[in-house]
C-alpha positions in Angstrom: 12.8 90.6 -40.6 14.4 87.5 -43.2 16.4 85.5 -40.6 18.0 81.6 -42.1 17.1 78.9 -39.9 20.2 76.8 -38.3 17.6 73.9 -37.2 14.3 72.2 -38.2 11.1 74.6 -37.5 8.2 72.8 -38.9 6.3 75.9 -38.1 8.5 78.3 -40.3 10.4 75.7 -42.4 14.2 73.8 -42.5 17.6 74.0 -42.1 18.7 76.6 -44.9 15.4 78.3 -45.7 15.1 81.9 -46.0 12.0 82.7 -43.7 10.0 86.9 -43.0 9.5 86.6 -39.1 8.4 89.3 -36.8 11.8 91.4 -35.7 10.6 90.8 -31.9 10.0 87.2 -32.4 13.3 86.6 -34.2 15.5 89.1 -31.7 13.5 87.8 -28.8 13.5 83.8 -29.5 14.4 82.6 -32.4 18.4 83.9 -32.4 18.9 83.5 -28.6 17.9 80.0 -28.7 20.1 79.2 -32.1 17.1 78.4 -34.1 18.1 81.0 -36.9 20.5 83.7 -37.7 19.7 87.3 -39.6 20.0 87.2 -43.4 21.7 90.0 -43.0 24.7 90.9 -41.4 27.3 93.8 -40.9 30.0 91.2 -41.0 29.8 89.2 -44.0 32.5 87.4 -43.4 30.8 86.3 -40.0 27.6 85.3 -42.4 29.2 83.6 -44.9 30.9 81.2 -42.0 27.5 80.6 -40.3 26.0 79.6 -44.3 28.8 77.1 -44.3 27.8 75.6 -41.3 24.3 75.6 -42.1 24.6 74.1 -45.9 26.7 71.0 -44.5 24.1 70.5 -42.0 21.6 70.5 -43.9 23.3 68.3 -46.6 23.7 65.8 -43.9 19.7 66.0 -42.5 19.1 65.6 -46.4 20.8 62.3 -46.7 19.1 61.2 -43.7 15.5 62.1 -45.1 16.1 60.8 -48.0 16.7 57.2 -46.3 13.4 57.8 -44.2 11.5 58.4 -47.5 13.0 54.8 -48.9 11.6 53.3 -46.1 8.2 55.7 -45.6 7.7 55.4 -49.2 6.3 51.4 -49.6 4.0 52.1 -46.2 0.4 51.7 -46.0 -1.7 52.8 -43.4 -5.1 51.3 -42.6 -7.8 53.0 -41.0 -11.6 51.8 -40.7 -14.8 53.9 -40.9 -18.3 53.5 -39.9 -19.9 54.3 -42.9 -23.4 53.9 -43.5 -25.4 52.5 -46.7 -26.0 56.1 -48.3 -22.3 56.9 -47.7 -22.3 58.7 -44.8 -19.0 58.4 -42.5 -19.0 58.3 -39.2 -15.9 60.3 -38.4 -13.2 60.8 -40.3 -9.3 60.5 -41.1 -7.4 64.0 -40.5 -3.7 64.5 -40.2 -3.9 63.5 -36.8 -5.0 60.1 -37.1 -1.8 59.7 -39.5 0.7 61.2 -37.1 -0.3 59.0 -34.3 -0.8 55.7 -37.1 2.9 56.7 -38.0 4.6 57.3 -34.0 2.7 53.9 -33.9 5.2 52.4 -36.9 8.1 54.3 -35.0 8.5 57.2 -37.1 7.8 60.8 -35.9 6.2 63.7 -37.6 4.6 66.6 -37.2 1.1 67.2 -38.7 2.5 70.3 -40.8 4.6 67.7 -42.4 1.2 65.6 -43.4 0.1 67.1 -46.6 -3.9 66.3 -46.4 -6.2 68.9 -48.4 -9.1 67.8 -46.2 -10.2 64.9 -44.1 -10.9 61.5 -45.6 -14.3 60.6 -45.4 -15.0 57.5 -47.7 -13.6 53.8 -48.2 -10.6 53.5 -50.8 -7.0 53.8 -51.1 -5.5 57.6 -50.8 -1.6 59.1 -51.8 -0.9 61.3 -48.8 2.2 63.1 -49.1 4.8 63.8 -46.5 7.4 66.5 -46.5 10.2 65.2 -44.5 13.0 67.8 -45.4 13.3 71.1 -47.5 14.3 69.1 -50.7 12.8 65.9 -49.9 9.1 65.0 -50.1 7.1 61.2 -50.5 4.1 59.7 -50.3 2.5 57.0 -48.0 -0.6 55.2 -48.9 -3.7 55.6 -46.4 -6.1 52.1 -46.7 -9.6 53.1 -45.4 -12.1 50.0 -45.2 -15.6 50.5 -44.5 -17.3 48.7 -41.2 -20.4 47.2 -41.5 -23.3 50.2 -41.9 -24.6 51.2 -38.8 -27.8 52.9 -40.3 -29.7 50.1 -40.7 -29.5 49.8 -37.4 -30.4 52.8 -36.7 -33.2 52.8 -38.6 -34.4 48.9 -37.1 -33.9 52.0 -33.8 -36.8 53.6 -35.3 -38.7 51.1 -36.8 -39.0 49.9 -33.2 -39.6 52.8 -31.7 -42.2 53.4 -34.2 -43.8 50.0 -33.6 -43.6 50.9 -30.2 -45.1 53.8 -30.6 -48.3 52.5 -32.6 -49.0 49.9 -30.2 -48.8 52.2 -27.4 -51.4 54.5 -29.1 -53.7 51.7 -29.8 -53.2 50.5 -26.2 -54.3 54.0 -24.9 -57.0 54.2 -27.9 -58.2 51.1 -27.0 -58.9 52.0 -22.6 -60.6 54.9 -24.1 -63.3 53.1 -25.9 -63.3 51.0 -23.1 -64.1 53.3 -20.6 -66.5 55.3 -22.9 -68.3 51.9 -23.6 -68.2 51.5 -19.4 -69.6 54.9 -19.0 -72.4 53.8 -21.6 -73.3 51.0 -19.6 -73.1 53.0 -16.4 -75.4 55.6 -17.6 -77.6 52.5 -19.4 -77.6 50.5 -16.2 -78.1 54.1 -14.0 -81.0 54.6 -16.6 -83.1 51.2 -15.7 -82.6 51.5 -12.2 -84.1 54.9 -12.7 -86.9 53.6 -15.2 -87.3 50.5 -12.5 -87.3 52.8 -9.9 -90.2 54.8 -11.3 -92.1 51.9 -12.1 -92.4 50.7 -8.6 -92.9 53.6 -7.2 -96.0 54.5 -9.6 -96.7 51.3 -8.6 -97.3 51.7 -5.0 -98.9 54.9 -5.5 -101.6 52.9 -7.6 -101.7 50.7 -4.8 -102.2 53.1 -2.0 -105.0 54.9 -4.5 -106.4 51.5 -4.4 -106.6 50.8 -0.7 -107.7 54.7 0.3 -110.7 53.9 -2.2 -111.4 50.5 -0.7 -111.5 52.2 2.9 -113.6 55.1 1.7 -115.8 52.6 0.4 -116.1 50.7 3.6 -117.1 53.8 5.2 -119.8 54.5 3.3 -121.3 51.2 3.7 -121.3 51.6 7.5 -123.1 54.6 7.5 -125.3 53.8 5.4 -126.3 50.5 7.8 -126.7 52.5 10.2 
């Protein structure tokens, strides 16, 4: 269903345009609440009155956007990014960065309004234009300046971390070998008192050899005095 709208619908469009809705939506909202009439009527004469009313109006929300655009027209916006030394950007500026930089300025849009192909990403001057009325369009400069990189940063982050890392790794490399060289000197040191241990024992069993001989020697002698 073509219905003309009687008031700004960002949504659909402005005073005066000729716009295809839904019949539901149009018999159901949009002409109980005043925001459009049919395109068509049985009375014409009924039409042609409502077009009157509508073309004055909208000649008179014309003149008004037109004075907006004077004063919309020598604005700049500036916005900063993060962006990093390979040209990364940290974020982004999208149409709603610019409606709320432009409520902030005292002027109120919606985003359908904001013509932006696709967010702004990089440092540099951009045209961004605004359609403020069905005849009446300008353009606003957006500023973006670039912050200070926060990739090196970053990567000081992981050069840390790295650092970290290494002297971590040498730490535990390092109590390894030391308790491998320990456990050497355990098993060394376990090892003499085993070889010590030995030799004294073969040495008292020499001894005792010794001795047994000395008595049975003694014996002998007896007997053979007697």
């Amino acid at each position: 269903m073509e219905v003309i709208l009687t008031e700004d619908y960002i949504s659909l469009g402005f005073v005066g345009d000729k716009v295809k809705v839904r019949s539901g939506y149009a018999r159901n909202y949009l002409i109980p609440r005043g925001l459009a009439v049919p395109a068509t009527s049985r009375d014409a004469k009924q039409l042609r009155h409502q077009l009157g009313i509508i073309n004055a109006k909208k000649l008179k929300l014309k003149k008004a956007a037109e004075e907006i655009a004077s004063r919309v027209q020598g604005l700049i916006l500036e916005f900063t990014l993060k962006i990093g030394e390979r040209g990364k950007s940290y974020g982004s500026i999208t149409t709603k960065e610019i409606e709320l930089a432009l409520r902030e300025k005292g002027y109120s849009f919606e985003r359908k309004q904001i013509k932006l192909n696709e967010p702004i990403k990089g440092a540099g001057e951009y045209e961004v234009d605004l359609k403020i009325h069905a005849e009446v369009s300008t353009r606003l400069l957006v500023r973006v300046i670039s912050e200070k990189p926060v990739v090196a940063d970053s990567e000081k982050e992981s050069e840390t971390k790295v650092v970290r890392g290494a002297k971590t790794k040498a730490r535990k490399t390092s109590s390894v070998r030391s308790k491998e060289d320990n456990s050497d000197l355990t098993e060394s040191d376990a090892g003499e008192s085993m070889g010590e241990a030995k030799t004294t024992k073969s040495k008292k069993e020499a001894k005792s050899r010794s001795n047994t001989g000395r008595a049975k020697g003694a014996v002998a002698s007896d007997k053979d005095d007697v």
